[in-house]
C-alpha positions as CSV (number, residue, x, y, z in Angstrom):
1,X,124.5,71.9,-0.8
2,X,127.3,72.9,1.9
3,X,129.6,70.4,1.4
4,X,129.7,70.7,-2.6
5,X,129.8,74.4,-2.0
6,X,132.9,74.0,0.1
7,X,134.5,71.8,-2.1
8,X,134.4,74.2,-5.1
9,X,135.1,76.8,-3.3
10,X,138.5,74.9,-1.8
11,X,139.2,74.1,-5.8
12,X,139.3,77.7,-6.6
13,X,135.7,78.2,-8.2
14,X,133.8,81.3,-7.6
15,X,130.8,80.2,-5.1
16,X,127.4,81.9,-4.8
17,X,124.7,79.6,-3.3
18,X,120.7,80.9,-3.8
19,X,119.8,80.0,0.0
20,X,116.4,79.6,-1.0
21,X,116.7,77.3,-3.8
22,X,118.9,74.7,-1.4
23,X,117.1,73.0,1.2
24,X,118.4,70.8,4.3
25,X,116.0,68.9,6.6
26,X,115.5,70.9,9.8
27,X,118.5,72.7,12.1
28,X,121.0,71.7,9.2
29,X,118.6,74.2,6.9
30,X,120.1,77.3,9.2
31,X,123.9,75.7,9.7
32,X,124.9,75.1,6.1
33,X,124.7,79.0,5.4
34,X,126.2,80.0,8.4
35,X,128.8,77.7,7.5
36,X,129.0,78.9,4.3
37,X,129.8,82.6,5.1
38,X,132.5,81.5,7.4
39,X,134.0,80.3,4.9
40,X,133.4,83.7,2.5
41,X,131.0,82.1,0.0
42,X,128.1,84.5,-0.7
43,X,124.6,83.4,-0.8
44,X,122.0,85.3,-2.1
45,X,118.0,84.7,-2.6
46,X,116.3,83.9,-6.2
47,X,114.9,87.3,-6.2
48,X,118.8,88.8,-6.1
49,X,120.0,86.6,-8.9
50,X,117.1,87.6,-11.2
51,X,118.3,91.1,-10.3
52,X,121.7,91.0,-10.8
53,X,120.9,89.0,-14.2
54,X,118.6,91.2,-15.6
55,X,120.9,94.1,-14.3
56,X,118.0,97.1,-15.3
57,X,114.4,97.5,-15.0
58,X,114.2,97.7,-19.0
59,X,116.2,94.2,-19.0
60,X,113.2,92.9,-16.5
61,X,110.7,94.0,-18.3
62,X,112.1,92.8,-21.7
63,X,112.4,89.5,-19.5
64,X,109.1,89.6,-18.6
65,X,107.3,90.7,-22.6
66,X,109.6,87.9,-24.2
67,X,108.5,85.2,-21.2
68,X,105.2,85.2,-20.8
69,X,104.3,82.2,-18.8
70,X,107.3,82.1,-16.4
71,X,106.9,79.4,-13.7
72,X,107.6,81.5,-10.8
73,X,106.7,80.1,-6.9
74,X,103.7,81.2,-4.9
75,X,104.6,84.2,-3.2
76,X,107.4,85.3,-5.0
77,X,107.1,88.3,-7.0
78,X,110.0,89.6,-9.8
């Protein structure tokens, strides 16, 4: 995830990783982001992006009437 991240970022592209969609086997989990906002690419969780998609609570719950059977992760709530 870092290293692709950087590259596109480096090519001009617009980077926003969702930190916990991306997944590194153990101390490399914690570097790649901190390595990643050195850099100035923003990360952001899967709760934010469905936020900042959706953009208003009407959008959400539009989302939510029109999907019914979302498959959405123990523990997370949107």
């Amino acid at each position: 995830m870092t290293h692709s991240a950087i590259q596109l970022h480096h090519a001009g592209r617009h980077v926003v990783v969702v930190d916990d969609a991306a997944y590194s086997p153990g101390q490399a989990h914690e570097r790649g982001p901190r390595r990643l906002a050195g850099r100035g690419i923003d990360t952001l969780s899967a709760k934010e992006l469905f936020y900042d998609w959706v953009r208003t609570i009407e959008c959400a719950h539009t989302f939510h009437d029109t999907h019914a059977d979302p498959a959405v992760p123990p523990g997370v709530r949107l």
